[in-house]
N, C-alpha and C positions, 0 to 999 in steps of 0.2 A: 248183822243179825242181832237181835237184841234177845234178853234176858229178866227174867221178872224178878222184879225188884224186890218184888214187897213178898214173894213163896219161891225158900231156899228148893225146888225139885231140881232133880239132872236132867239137864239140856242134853237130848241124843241126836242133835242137828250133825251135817254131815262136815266132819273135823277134816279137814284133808283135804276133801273132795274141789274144792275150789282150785286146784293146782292143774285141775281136765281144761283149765280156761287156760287161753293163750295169751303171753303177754300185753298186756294192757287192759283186761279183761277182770282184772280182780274185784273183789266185792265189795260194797264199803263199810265201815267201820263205826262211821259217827252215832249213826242210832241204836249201837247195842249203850246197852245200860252201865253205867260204870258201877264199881263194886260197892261203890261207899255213898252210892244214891239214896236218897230219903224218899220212900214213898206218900205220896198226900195225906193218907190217911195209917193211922196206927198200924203198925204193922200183927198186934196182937185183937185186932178186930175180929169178934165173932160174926159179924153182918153177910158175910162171903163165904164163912167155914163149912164148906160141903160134906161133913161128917156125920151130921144130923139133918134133919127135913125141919124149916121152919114157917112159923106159922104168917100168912098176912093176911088183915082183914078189909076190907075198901066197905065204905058206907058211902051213899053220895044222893041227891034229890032225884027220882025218880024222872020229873017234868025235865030237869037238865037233863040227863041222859037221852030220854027219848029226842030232844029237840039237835042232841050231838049225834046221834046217829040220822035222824032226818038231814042232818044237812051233808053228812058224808054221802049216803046214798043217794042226794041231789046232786053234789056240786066235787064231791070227791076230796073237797075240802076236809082236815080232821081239828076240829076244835078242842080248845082246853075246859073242862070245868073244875068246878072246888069239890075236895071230898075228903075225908076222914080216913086215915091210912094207920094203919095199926100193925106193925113191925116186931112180930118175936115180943110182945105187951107193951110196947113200947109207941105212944098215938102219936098222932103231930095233926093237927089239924088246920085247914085249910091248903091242903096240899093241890097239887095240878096234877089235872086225869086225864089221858086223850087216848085214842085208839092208836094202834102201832100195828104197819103192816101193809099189804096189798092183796097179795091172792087167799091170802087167810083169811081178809075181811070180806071174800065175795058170798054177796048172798044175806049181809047181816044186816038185822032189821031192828025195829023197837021189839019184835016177838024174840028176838034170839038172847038165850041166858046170857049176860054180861059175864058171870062166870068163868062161863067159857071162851070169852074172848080176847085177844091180845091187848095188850094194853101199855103205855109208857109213864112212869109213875115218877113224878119231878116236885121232890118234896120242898123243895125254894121257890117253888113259879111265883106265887103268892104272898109268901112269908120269907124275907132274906135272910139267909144262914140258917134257914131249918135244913139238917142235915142226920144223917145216924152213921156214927163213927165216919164225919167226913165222907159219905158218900151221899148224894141226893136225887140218882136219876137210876130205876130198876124196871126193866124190860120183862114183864111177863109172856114171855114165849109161846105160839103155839106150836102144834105137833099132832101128825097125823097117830102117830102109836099113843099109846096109853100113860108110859113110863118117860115121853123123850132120853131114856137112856142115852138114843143114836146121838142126839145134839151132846149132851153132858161130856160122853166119850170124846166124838169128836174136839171139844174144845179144848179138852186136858194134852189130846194127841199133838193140837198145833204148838202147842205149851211147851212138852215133852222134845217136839222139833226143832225148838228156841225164836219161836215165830210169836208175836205180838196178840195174845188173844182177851178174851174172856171170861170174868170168875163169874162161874155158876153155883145157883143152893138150887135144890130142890124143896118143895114149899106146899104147904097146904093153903088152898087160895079159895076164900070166900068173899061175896060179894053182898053188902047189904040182909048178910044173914041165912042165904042161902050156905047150900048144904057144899062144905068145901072139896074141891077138886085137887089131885094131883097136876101143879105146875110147874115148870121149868123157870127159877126167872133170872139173869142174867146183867152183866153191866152193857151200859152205855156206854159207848166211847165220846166220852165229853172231856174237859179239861184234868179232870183229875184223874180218868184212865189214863189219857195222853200223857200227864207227867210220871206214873207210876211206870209206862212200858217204855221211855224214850227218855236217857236224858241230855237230850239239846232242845233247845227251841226249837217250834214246827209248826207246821197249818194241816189243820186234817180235813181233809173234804172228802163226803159220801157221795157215791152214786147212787143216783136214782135208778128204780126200777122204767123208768120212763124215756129213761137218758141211756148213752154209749158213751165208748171211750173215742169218738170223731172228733176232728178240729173243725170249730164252728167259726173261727176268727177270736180275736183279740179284747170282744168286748163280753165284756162279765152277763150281758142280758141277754145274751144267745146261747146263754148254759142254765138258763132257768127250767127245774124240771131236770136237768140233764146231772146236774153235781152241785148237793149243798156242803157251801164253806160252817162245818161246826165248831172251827175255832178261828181266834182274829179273825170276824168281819169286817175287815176294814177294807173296801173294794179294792184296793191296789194289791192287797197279797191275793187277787186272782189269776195275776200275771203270772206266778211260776207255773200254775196248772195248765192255763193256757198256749205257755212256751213248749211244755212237756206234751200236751196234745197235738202241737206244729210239728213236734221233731219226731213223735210215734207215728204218724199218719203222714206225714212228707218227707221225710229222710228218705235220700237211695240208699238201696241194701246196702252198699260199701259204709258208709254214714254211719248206718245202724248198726253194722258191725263192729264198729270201731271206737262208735261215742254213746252206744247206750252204756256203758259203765257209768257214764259221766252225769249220768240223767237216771238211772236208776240202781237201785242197787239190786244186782244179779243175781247174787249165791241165794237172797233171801227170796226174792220172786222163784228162780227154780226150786227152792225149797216148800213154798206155798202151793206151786202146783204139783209138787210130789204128794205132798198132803191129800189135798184135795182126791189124787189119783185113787189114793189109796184107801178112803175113807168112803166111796164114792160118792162124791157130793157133784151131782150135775149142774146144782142151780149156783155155780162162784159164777166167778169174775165173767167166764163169756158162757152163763147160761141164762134164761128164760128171767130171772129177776134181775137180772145187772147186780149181784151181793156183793159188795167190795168199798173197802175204800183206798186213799188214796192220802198218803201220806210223808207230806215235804219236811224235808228235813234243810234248816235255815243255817246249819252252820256247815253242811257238805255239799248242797246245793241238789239231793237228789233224793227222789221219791222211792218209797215203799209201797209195795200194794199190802192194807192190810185185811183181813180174811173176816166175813162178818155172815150172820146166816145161817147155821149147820140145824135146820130141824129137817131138811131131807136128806140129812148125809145116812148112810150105811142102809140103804134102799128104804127110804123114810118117804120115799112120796106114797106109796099104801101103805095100807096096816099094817104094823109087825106083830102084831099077839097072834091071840090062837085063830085058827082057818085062813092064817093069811101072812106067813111067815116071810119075811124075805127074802129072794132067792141069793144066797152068798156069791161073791163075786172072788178071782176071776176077771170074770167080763162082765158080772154085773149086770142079771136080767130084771124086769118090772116085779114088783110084789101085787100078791092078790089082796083083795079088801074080803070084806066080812061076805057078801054077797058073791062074792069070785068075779065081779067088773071091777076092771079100773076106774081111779078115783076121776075126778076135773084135770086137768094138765094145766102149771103154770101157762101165765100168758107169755106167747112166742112162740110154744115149741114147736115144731115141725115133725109128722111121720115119715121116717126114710121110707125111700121106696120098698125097701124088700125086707120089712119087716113082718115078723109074722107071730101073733101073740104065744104065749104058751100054750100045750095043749090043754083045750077044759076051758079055756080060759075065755069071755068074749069082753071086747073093747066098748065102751059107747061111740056113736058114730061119728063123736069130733075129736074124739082120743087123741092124742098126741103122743106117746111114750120117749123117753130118750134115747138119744143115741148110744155110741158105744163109747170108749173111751177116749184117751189123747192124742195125738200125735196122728202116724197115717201118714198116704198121699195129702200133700198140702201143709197139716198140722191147725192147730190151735181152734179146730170148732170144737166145743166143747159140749160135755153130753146134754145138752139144750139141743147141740144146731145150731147157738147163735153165733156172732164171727165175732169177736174181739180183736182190734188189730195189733194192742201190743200181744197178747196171745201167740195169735199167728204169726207174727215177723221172728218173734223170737224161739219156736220151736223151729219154725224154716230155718234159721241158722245153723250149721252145723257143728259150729262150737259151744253158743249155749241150749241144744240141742244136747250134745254128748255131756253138759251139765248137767241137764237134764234130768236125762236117762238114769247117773251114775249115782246119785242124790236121791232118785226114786229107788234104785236097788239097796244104795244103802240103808236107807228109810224102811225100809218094808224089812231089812234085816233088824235091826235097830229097835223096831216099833215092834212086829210081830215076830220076830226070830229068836228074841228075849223074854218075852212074854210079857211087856212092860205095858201094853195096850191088855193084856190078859188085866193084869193088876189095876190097872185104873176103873176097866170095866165092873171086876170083882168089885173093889169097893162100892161102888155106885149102888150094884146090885144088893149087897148086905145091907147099905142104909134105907135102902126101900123096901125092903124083904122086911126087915126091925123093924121099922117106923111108919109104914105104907101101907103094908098087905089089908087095911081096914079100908082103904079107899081105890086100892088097884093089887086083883089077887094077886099069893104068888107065884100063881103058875104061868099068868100074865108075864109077868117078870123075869120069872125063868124061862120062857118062849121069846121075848122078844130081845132078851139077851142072847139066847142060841143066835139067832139072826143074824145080831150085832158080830159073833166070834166066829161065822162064817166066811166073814172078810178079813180075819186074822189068818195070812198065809203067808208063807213065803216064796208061791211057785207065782212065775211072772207069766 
């Protein structure tokens, strides 16, 4: 399990707990971070420092844009254009613009505020070596709540568990002069995340929302759509991926019990979906968007899942402000929106059969809501519905099942029994409280942080 490099916080990943595994079973070791790692970029970088709200500004040609949105909405294709990016006063021009996302984007047209929309900001596309303090690619996030608290919290939490995440700022985001908006925006996992959270050589590759974790064969063009290689493209490092898809989807149980150590690293996956558990994020690894990636490590021979996504975590798929608060989990029921219908439902999901909405409450007529939690009869559907089969093979197991388990108790001690998810969230909340309440009130913020501390429990 690895360790961030570049922000001394204490790792409250589960110390011990790997000893529930039975001989040959142990976790691996190569991609935690070594102590005396050099992060990419300055370790005294303000550009990440979540302690204030910073400002971006985007200017770009009006005729590109609409022509970039006509063709996603055609062809689903997401193109690049140039645009003037303005960074805490700091400009760089000619930067690279493109839309970032899937079920966020449904519905967005030349009429929809650009403001308001996701977006992936790659200040090199154009210009090489335009960079600010060594970073050059910034994910402006959406988010069904007002504040994305839920994502911000969540990401510290994976942090706090010694899991591989994301530095978030929160940011006042305008667009060509319109009126700025409260946005979340967040790193990319490109090269220079990759050497900041890992250090040995690796290939990291994203899953597609379009793709699974299925064994398609051996040839790289049968995973198109399915998992992009975002580092070394050089077609032959496809093979470890594809080796690790043969041996999660065709291994006999006995196989899989014996040589997933050797192929993945264990203590960290059980760790990830403790997280996950806890945080309630339905849409990871086997939910409704495939969020996840997928990352080999070249000098132990064995993948990591790393955790990507969190703007539905802590019941974020509806509104969390005021009339529409999330129901604390527990077990983690649907939140209401502003009107008291549920929102759209990512694409996939499925309504179990004997579900039945809150009271007050009505669905629209192709609603979807999630399921319930982990584990169960069977294991590994995830609160999507959808089947993941490294998921499912490996809660089926009985020993890294009682990993599992033991790594989620501890976690939810750890995380919520200390108050250390209390503290992460407080901060959040102060610097938007200070710096925010002229763009998102504060009683906004103080509701949809209630929300958020309703999944701070320690009853299982």
């Amino acid at each position: 399990m690895n360790t961030r490099a570049n922000r001394p916080r204490r790792a409250v990943a589960a110390v011990g707990v790997a000893a529930v595994l039975l001989a040959g079973c142990s976790a691996a070791s190569g991609s935690e971070t070594a102590p005396d790692a050099e992060p990419a970029a300055a370790a005294e970088s303000e550009v990440w420092d979540s302690s204030f709200v910073h400002e971006i500004e985007v200017t770009f040609d009006e005729g590109e844009y609409a022509a970039m949105v006509e063709t996603y909405s055609s062809t689903g294709d997401k193109e690049w254009i140039s645009a003037t990016v303005t960074i805490d006063g700091t400009t760089f021009e000619n930067a690279g613009l493109r839309l970032k996302g899937n079920s966020s984007l449904r519905g967005a047209s030349v009429d929809t505020d650009p403001t308001a929309l996701p977006w992936l900001i790659r200040l090199d596309k154009y210009v090489d070596g335009q960079s600010l303090d060594g970073y050059t690619q910034f994910v402006v996030r959406s988010n069904n709540s007002e504040t994305s608290l839920n994502e911000a919290v969540a990401l510290e939490l994976l942090d706090l568990a010694g899991l591989a995440t994301q530095e978030a700022i929160a940011t006042r985001f305008s667009v060509n002069g319109a009126a700025e908006q409260l946005r979340l925006v967040v790193q990319n996992p490109d090269d220079t995340w990759d050497t900041e959270n890992f250090a040995t050589d690796g290939i990291l590759y994203k899953a597609e929302s379009t793709g699974d974790y299925s064994y398609r064969g051996d040839d790289p063009d049968a995973y198109d759509e399915v998992f992009d290689q975002e580092t070394n493209t050089d077609n032959e490092a496809f093979t470890p991926l594809t080796e690790f898809l043969d041996f999660v989807n065709n291994s006999s149980d006995e196989e899989f019990a014996e040589q997933l150590d050797q192929h993945l690293d264990v203590e960290a996956f059980a760790t990830y979906l403790a997280v996950q558990e806890l945080i309630g994020n339905f849409d990871d690894i086997d939910g409704p968007g495939n969020n996840s990636y997928l990352r080999y490590d070249a000098e132990t021979g064995m993948f990591t899942v790393v955790a990507w996504d969190h703007n539905l975590a802590f019941g974020g798929m509806g509104r969390m402000g005021p009339g529409g608060l999330a129901d604390g989990r527990g077990g983690g029921g649907p939140p209401a929106t502003r009107n008291g219908e549920m929102p759209e439902p990512p694409d996939g999901m499925e309504l179990p059969e004997d579900f039945a909405p809150p009271e007050g409450m009505e669905f629209p007529d192709d609603f979807a809501p999630p399921g319930g939690g982990r584990g169960g009869e069977g294991g590994g559907v995830g609160f999507g519905g959808r089947s993941n089969p490294l998921v499912e093979r490996f809660l089926a197991d009985e020993t890294y099942s009682a990993l599992y388990e033991d790594i989620l108790s501890e976690l939810r001690e750890e995380l919520y029994g200390t108050w250390a998810a209390q503290k992460v969230l407080d901060s959040w909340v102060e610097v938007l409280t200070e710096e925010a309440s002229d763009l998102v009130e504060a009683s906004t913020i103080d509701q949809e942080a209630e929300a958020i501390e309703a999944y701070f429990t320690t009853e299982e």
